[in-house]
C-alpha positions in Angstrom: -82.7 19.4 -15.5 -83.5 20.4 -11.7 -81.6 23.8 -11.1 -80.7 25.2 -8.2 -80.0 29.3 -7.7 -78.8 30.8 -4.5 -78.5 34.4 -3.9 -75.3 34.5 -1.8 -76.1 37.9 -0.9 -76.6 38.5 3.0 -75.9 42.0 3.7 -78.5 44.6 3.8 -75.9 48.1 3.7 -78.7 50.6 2.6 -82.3 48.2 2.7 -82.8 44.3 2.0 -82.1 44.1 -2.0 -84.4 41.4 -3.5 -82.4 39.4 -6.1 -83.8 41.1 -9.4 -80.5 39.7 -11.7 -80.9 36.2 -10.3 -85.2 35.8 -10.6 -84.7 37.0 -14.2 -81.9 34.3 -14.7 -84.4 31.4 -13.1 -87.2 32.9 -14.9 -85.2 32.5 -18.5 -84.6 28.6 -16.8 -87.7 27.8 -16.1 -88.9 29.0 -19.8 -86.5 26.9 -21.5 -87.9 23.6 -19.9 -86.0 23.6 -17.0 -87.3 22.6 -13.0 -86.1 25.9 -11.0 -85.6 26.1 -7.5 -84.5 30.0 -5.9 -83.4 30.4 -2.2 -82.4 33.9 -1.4 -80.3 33.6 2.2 -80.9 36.9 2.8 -83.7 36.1 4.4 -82.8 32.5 5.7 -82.1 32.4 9.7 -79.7 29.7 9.4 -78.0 29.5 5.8 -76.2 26.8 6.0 -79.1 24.8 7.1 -81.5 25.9 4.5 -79.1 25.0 1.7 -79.0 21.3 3.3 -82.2 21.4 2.8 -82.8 22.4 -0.7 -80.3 20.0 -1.2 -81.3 17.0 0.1 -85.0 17.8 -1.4 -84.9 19.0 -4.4 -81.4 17.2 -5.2 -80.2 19.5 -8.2 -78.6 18.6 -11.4 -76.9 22.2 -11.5 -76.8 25.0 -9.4 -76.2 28.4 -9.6 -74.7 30.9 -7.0 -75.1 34.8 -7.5 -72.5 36.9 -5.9 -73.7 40.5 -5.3 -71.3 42.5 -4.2 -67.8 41.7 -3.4 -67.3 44.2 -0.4 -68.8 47.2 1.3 -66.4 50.4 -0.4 -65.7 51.5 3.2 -62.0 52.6 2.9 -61.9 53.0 6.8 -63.4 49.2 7.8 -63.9 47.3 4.8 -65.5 44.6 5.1 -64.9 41.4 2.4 -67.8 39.3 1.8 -66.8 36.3 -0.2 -65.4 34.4 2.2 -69.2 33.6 3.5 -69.9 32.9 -0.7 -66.6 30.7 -0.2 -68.1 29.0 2.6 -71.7 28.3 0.7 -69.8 27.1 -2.6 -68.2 24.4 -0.4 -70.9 23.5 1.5 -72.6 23.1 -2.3 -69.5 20.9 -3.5 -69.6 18.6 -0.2 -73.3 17.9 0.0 -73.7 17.4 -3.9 -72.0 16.9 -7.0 -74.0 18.8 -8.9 -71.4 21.4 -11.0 -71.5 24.6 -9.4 -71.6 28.2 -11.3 -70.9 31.5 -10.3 -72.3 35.0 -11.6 -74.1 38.1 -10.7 -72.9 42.0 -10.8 -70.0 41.1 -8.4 -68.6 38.6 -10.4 -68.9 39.9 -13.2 -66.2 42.3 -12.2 -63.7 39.7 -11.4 -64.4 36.6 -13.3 -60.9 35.3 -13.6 -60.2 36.0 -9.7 -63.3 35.5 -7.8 -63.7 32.3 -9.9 -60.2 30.6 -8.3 -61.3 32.4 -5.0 -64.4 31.0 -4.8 -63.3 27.5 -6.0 -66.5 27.3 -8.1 -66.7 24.6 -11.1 -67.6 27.6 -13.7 -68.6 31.4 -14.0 -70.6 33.2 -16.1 -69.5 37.1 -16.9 -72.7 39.3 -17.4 -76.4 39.0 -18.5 -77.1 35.4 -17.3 -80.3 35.0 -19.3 -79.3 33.5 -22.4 -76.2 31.9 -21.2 -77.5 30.0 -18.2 -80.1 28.2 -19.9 -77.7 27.3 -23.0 -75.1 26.2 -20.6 -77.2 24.3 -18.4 -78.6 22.3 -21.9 -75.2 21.8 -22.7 -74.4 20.0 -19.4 -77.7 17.8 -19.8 -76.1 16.6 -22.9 -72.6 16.2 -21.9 -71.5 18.7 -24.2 -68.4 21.0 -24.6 -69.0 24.8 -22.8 -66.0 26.3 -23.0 -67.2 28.2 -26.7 -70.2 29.7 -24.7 -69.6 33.7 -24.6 -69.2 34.8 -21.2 -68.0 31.2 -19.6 -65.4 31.2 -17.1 -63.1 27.7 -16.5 -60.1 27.1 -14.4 -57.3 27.7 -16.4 -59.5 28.0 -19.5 -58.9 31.3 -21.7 -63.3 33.0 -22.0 -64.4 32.8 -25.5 -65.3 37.0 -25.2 -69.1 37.8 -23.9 -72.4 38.8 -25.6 -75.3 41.0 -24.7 -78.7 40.8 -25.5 -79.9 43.4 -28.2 -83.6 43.2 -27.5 -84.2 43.2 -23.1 -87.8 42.2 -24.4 -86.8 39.3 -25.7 -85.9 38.5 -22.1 -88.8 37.6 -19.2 -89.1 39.3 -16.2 -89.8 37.1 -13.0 -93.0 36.5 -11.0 -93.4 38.2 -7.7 -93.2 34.1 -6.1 -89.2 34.4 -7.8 -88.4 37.6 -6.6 -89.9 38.0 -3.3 -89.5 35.6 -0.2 -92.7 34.5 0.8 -94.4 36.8 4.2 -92.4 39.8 2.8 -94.0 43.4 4.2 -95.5 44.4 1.1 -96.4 48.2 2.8 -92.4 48.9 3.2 -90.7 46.4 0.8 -89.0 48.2 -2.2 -89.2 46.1 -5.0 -86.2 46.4 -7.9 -87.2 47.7 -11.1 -84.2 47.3 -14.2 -85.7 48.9 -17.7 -82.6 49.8 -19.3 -78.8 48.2 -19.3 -75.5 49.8 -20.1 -73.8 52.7 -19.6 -71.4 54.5 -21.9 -70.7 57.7 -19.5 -67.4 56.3 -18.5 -67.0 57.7 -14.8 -63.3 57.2 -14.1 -64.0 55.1 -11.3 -67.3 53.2 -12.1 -67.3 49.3 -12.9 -70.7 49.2 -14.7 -69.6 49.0 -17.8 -67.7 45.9 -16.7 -71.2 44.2 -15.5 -73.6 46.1 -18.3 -71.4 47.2 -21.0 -71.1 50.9 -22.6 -74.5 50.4 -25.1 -77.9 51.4 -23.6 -80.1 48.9 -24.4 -84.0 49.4 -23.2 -87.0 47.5 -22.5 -90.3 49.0 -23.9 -92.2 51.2 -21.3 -95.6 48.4 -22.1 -94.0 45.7 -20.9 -92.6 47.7 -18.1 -95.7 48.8 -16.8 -96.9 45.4 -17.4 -94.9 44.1 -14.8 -95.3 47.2 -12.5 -99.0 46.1 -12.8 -98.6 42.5 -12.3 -96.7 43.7 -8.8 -98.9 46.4 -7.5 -102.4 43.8 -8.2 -100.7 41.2 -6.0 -99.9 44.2 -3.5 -96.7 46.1 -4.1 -96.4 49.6 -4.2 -92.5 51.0 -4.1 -90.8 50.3 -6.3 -86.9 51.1 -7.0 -85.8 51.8 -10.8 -82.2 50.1 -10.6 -81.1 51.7 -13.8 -77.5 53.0 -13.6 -79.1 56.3 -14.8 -83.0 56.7 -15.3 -83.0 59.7 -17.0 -80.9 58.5 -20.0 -81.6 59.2 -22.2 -84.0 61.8 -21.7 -86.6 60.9 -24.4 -87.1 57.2 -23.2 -87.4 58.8 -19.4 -90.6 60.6 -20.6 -92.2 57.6 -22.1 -91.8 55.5 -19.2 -93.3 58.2 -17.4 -96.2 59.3 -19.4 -97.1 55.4 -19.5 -97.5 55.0 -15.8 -99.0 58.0 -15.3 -101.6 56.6 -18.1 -101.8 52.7 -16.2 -103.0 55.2 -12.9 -101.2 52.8 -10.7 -100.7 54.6 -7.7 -97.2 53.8 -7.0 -94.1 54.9 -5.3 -90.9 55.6 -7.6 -87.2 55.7 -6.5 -84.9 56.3 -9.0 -81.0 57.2 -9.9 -80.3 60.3 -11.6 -77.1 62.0 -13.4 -77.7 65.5 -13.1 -77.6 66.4 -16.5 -80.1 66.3 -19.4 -83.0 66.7 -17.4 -85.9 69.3 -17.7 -88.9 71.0 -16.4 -90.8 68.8 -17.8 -89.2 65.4 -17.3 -89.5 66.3 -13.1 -92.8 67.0 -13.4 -93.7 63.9 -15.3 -91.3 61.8 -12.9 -93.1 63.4 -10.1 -96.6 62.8 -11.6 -95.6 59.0 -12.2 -94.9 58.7 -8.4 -91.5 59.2 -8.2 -91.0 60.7 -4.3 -86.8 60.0 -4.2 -84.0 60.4 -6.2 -80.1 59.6 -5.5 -78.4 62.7 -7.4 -74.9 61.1 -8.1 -72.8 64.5 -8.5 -70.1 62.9 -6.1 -68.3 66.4 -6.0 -69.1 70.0 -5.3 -65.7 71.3 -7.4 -65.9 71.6 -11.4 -62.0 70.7 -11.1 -62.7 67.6 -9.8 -65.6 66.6 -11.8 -63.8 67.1 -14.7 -61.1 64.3 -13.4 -64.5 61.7 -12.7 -64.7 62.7 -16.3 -68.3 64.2 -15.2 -70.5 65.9 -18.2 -72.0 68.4 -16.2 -70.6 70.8 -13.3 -72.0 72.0 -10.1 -74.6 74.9 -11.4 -76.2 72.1 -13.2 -76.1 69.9 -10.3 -77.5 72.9 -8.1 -80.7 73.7 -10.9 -81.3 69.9 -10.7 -81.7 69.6 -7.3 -83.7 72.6 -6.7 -86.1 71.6 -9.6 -86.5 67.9 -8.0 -87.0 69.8 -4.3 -89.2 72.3 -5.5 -91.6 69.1 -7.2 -91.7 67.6 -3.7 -89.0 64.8 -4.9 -86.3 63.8 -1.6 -83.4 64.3 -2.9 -80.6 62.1 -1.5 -76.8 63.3 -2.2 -73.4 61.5 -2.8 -70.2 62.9 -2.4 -67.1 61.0 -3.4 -63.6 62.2 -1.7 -60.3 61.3 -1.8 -59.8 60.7 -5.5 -56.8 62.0 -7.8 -56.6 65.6 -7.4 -58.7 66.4 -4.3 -56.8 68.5 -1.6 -58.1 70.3 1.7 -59.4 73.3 -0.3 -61.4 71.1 -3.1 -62.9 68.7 0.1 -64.2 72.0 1.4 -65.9 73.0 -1.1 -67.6 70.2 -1.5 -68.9 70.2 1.6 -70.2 73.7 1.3 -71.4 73.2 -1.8 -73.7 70.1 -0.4 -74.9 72.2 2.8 -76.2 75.0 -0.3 -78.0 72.4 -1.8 -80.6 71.4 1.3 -80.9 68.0 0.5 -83.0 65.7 2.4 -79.9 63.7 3.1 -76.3 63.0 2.2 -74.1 60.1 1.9 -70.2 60.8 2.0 -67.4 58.1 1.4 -63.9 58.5 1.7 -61.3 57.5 -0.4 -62.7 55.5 -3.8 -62.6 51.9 -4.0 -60.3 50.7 -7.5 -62.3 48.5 -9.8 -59.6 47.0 -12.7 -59.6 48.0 -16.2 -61.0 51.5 -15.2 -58.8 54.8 -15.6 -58.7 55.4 -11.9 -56.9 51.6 -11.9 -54.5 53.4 -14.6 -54.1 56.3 -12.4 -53.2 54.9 -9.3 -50.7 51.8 -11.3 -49.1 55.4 -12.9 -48.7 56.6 -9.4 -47.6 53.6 -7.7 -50.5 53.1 -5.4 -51.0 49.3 -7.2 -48.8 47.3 -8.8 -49.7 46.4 -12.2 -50.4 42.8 -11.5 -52.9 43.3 -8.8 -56.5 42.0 -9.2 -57.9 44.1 -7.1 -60.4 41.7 -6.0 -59.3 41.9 -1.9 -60.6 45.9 -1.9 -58.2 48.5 -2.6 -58.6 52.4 -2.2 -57.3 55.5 -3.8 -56.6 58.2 -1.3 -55.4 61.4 -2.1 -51.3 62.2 -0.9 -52.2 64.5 2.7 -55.6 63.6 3.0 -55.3 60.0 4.7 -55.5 61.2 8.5 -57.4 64.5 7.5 -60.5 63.5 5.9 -62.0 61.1 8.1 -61.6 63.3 11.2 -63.0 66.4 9.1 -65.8 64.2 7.8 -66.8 63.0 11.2 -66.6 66.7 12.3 -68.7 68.0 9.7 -71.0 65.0 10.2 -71.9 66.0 14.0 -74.4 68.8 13.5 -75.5 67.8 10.0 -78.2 64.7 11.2 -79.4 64.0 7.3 -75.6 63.1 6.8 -75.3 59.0 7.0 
């Protein structure tokens, strides 16, 4: 069968993300006998016209459309970006007739909704890499796919969804899948996913809807395989996707201690939840190459950590960050506000708290996108800010009673003199 993937994705928010999901999905393809084709638009001047093309020349038996994110979280100008998916499905449908099937991370989180939205022939709901391939065999023989785990039809109840036990069992891409051709191999950051799952259960987090709650690892060798592959063909930052590197801890220092042994002379950029991490874990992260971290403490009050239902509180935030600073690691801090609970008093501490922390810069957003089946969702159907059938899939916020007209102005205020705030 000749498959075609798209990566829908065109928005760049905080740098150019290379579709790591997707190459994996086409690399799985192409190992189970299949012709694979991947156009990332990203990177495509005219969209529109370079989906013609692949069209017209490679003329697919199936193809495959990735859907990234679903909007940009920004309570104050959101911005919705599936009408421009809506508009490549169609263009798909009209050139083609080739069945047409939705997944990714965004997707993943509204399967039912972004399925009818989309008008999409099929979805799939998670890890793509065993499921593509058996579902694109099935349509090569004409066979039934509505039993497939993690399938999505029109009207057609999902048969549950499955994850992959072993991530070794499943290939990693090529640099010629992941990375457009001419790409500026000095500056490009190049996605790096060793571990999947998360069972932390951050009120308002949806990986658990994309990843599931169960950790579940590839082996530090055939990471740094693949690091090695990439930096011999030129690549040298790299950025570890994993919802939380250093989790758990043990695993962390493995991975480490093996790239510091493979000498590759890299640059690492990784997400950390300030808790469970030591001396000696920084200094190996730091040894390994790793020059930035994104500390995800989203709030300077124990009070309202506690309602994110966060397993550590501020001091341990504050050790954290000055163990990553004092190893020479940028340290690049969230704050979340808005959510249920926060007042006047708990944003100000917040605030304070980040200025005490020094950190090399700080990203703040106001008011907290709600992502179903999570306990914000619950919270804000209990408080009437949804109504229980909403599907959430247009982006809606939680906002704090009193704080709607305060916060952005004392944001924007605080943001003046504070240039590492973005």
């Amino acid at each position: 069968m000749k498959v075609l993937l798209i990566s829908a994705n065109m928005e760049t928010m905080n740098m150019p993300p290379l579709p790591l999901g997707l190459a994996c999905v086409a690399a799985a393809t192409g190992r189970a006998g299949h012709d694979v084709a991947l156009i990332n638009l990203m990177f495509e001047e005219d969209a529109n016209r370079a989906i013609r093309s692949s069209l017209e020349n490679f003329c697919p038996d199936v193809i495959g459309v990735s859907v990234r994110n679903v909007d940009d979280q920004n309570m104050e100008r959101p911005r919705f970006f599936l009408d421009s998916v809506r508009e490549v499905v169609a263009n798909c449908r009209s050139m083609c007739r080739a069945p047409v099937i939705l997944g990714g991370a965004g997707y993943s989180i509204f399967p039912e909704s972004a399925l009818r939205y989309l008008g999409a022939d099929m979805g799939i709901q998670g890890e793509g890499e065993v499921v593509f391939p058996a579902l694109v065999e099935r349509i090569a023989r004409g066979a039934q796919v509505s039993d497939i785990p993690g399938i999505y039809l029109p009207g057609v109840p999902a048969v549950g969804r499955s994850f992959e036990g072993n991530l070794d069992d499943l290939p990693l891409p090529d640099a010629g899948l992941l990375i457009p051709p001419g790409a500026d191999r000095r500056n490009l950051w190049v996605p790096v996913q060793s571990r999947r799952g998360c069972p932390l259960d951050c009120t308002f987090c949806s990986t658990s809807a994309i990843e599931g709650r169960p950790i579940r690892r590839r082996s530090p060798d055939r990471i740094v395989r693949w690091l090695t592959d990439l930096r011999e063909t030129g690549y040298r930052n790299f950025n570890f996707v994993d919802n939380t590197f250093n989790l758990p801890p043990s695993y962390a220092k493995a991975l480490c201690r093996r790239i510091i042994r493979a000498d590759l002379d890299i640059r690492l950029w990784c997400i950390i939840y300030p808790k469970w991490i030591d001396a000696e874990l920084v200094d190996l992260m730091a040894r390994a190459g790793c020059r930035q971290v994104s500390l995800g403490f989203e709030s300077g009050s124990d009070g309202i950590l506690r309602t994110f239902n966060k397993q550590f509180g501020k001091e341990e935030v504050r050790a954290v960050s000055r163990m990553f600073g004092e190893a020479g690691v940028e340290r690049r801090g969230f704050l979340l506000l808005g959510g249920p609970g926060e007042t006047k008093d708990t944003v100000e501490e917040s605030l304070s708290f980040a200025d005490s922390l020094n950190l090399e810069s700080l990203k703040i957003t106001t008011g907290i996108r709600i992502y179903p089946r999570t306990p914000l969702a619950r919270t804000a159907i209990a408080g009437g800010v949804l109504g229980p059938e909403e599907d959430l899939l247009k982006p809606r916020f939680y906002m704090a009673a009193g704080l709607g007209d305060w916060l952005p102005e004392r944001i924007a205020a605080y943001s003046v003199s504070r240039p590492w705030v973005n």
